[in-house]
N, C-alpha and C positions, 0 to 999 in steps of 0.2 A: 580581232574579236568580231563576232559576226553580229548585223544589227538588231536579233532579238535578244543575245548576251548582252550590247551597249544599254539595250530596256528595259532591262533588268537589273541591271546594274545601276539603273540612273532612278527604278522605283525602288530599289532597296532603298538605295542616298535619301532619298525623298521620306519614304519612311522612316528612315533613324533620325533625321532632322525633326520631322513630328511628333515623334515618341522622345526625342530631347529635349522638344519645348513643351512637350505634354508635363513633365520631369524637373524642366528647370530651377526652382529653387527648392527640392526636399531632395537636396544634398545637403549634408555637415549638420547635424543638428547642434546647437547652440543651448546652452542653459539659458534663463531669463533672464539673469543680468546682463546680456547682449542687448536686449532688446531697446530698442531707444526711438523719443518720437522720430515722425515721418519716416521710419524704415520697415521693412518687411523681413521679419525671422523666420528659421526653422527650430522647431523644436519640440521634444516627444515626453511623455506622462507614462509612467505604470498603469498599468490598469486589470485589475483579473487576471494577473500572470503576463498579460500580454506590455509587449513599449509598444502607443500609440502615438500619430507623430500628427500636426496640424504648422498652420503658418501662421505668424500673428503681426498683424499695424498697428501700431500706437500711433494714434495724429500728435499734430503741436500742443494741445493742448494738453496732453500726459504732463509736459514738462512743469504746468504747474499747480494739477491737484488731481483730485480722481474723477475718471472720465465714463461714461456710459462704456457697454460692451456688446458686441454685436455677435453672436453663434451662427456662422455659414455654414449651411449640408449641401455638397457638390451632389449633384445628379447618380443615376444608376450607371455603373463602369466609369466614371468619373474619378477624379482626385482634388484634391485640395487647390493645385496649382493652374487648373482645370478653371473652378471657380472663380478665383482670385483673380484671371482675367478674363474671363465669360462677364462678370457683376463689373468690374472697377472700383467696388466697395472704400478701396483706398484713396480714391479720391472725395469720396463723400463721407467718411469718416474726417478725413483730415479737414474739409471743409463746414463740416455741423461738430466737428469736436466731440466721434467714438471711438472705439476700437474696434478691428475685426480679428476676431479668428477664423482661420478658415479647417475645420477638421478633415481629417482623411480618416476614410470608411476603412475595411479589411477587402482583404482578397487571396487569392491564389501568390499572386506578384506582389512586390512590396507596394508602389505604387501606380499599378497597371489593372485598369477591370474591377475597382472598389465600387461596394457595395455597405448597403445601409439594413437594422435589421430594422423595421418600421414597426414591430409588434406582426404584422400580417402580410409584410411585404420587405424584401428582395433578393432573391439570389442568395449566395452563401450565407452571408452575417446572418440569415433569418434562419437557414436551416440548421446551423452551427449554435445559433442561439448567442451571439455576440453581443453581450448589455454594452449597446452604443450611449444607452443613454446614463449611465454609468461615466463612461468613459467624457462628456459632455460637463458631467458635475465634475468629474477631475478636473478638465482644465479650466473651468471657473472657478474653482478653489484652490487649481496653484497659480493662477494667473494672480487673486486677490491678497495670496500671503507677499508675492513679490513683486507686485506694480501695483499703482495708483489705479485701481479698477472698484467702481460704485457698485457693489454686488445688488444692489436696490435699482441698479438701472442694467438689467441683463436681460437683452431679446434674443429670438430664433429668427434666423429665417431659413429656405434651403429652395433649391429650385428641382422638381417632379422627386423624385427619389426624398429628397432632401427637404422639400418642403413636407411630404407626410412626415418624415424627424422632427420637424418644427413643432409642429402640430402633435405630435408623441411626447415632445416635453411640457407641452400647454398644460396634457393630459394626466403630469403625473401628480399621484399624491398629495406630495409635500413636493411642489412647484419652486423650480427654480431661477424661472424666466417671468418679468413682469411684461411681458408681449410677442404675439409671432405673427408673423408673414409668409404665407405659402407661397409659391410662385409654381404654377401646373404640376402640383402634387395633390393625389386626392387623400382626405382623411382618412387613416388606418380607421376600418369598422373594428375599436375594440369598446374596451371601458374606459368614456372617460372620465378618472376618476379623482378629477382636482378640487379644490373647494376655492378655489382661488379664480376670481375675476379677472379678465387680461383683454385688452382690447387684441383683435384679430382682422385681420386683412387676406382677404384669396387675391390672385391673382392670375389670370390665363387668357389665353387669345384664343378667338371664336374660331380659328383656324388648327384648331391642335386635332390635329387626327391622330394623331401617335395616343392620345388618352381622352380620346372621345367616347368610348366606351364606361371609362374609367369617370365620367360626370354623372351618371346613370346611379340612379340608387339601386342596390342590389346586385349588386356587380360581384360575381364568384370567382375565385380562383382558389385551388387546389380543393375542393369540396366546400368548402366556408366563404359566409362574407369577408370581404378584406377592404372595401373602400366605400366612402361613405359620398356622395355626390357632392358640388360645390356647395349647390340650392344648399342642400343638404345641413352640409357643415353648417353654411351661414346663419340658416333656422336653428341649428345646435347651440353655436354662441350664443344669440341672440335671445335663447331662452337661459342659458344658464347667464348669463350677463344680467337679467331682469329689464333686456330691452322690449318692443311693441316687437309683434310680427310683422307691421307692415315695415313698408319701404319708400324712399326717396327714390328716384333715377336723376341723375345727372347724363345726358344724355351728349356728347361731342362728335365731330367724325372720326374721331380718334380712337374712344372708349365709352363703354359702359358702366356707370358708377353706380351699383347697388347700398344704399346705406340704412343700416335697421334704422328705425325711428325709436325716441326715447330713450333711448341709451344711458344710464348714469352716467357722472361727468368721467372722462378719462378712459369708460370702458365702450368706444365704440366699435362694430362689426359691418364690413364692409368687404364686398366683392365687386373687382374691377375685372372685365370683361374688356378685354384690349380687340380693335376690329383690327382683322388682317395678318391678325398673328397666331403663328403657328409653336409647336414645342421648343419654344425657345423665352430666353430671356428679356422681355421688350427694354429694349434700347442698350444692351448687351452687346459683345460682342463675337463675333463666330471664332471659335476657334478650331473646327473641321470642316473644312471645305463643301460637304456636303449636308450639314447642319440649314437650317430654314432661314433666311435670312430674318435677324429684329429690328422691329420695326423703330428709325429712328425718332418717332414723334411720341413717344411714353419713356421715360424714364423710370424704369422698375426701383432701380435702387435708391435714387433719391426721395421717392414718390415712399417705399419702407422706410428709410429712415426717420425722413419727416413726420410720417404717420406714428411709428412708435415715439419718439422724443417726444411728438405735440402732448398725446393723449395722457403719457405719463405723467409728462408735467401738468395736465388739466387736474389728475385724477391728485397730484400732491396737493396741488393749491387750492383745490374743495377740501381737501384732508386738513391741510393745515388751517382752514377757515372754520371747519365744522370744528377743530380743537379748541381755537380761540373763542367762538361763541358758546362752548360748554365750560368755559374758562378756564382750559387744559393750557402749562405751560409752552 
């Protein structure tokens, strides 16, 4: 074998190994009575004709009542398994006591090259017209007929691709997430048409040039707005939230902490500004060798978690105060 056949042969190996850890657990789907604390499933939903298929962790504390739930959108050409180890969501689920699901988009491939429809952003699912967000309330409603899941404590989050998702369910109607977390996705410029308050979190590094453009208010693709700036977003919550315009800074060498001020209890709006980092997940892991390295001094996902649990729980225990003082049972 001559030695540009042996390098060829040795980058094919290389690539089926990366496209088999790309892959690794959306083999064998599983019904949800598989599912059990501290383990990681597969397992797939009807939806619009289509079976959709997502991974889901139950932490320790499933085992003894119902636990918060966490909605993961994997990136553009991304997949489920993708995210699940980009986030490590499983360990901070297991250690604040959520769950994660993690969904897979559609594509060409079963799970190769998935994509998100954001309302005004990506690739196929948008042009096809795929109600992801459809398929989202499916798996919150068969995850709640058969596991210990608080349908009252249901967040988003997604990273670029997957955080506009997040932000597209903040968005809808009849809302089914009581909080989201973008991570370097910019807001779909549509309608957002919720009545419902939710505290929100941006998150992205001063180094993203892959959607530096995409921070820019007025940002066009295919003839139309399609994305709405961070600032942007932020000023959005912040007014549908009945927070002040101004802001705090938290200033470290780490990050830049934007926080609306006034914020009613539970509902607050905040952009972090990670220094140093680029389109990636801060304090994630790479899982493509030529992905930006994240930086390991911010913790994204615990930094989401923490952030949705605190505020919802702020926002119950005003709720449940304002009941007793109107001497609501």
């Amino acid at each position: 074998m001559t030695h540009a056949r042996r390098g060829a042969v040795r980058r094919g190996a290389l690539l089926s190994l990366l496209l088999a850890a790309a892959c690794a657990r959306l083999i064998g789907a599983r019904g949800l009575d598989a599912a059990r604390p501290e383990a990681t499933t597969f397992h797939t939903v009807r939806v619009d004709g289509r079976t959709r298929s997502f991974l889901l962790h139950l932490p320790p504390a499933a085992a003894a009542g119902r636990v918060p739930l966490l909605l993961a959108f994997h990136g553009y050409t991304e997949n489920a398994n993708i995210n699940h180890d980009m986030t490590r969501l499983d360990e901070v689920g297991d250690r604040l006591g959520f769950a994660t699901a993690y969904l897979n988009g559609t594509g060409k491939l079963r799970f190769l090259g998935l994509t998100w429809n954001a309302a005004t952003c990506c690739g196929s699912a948008e042009r096809r017209r795929i109600n992801d967000v459809a398929f989202a309330r499916a798996v919150v409603d068969s995850l709640a007929r058969a596991l210990p899941i608080d349908t009252t404590r249901v967040f988003a989050t997604g990273f670029s691709a997957g955080g506009m998702m997040a932000l597209l369910l903040a968005c809808q109607p009849r809302a089914f997430i009581a909080g989201a977390a973008d991570v370097a996705g910019a807001m779909p410029d549509t309608t957002c048409a919720t009545r419902a308050r939710m505290p929100i979190l941006l998150v992205r590094g001063d180094q993203d040039v892959e959607l530096e453009s995409d921070h820019m208010d007025a940002r066009r693709r295919n003839n139309h707005f399609y994305a709405v700036s961070f600032p942007g977003a932020r000023r959005f919550w912040a007014a549908h939230n009945g927070c002040s315009q101004d802001v705090t800074r938290d200033s470290t060498a780490d990050y830049l902490l934007l926080s609306q001020r006034g914020c009613p209890p539970g509902l607050d709006v905040r952009e972090l500004i990670v220094r140093g980092q680029g389109h990636m997940w801060p304090g994630g892991l790479r899982t493509w060798m030529f992905e930006p390295r994240p930086t390991p001094n911010v913790d994204a996902s615990t930094l989401i978690a923490t952030f949705l649990l605190h505020e919802h729980a702020v926002a119950r225990a005003h709720d449940d105060s304002a009941r007793t003082a109107h001497g609501a049972p």
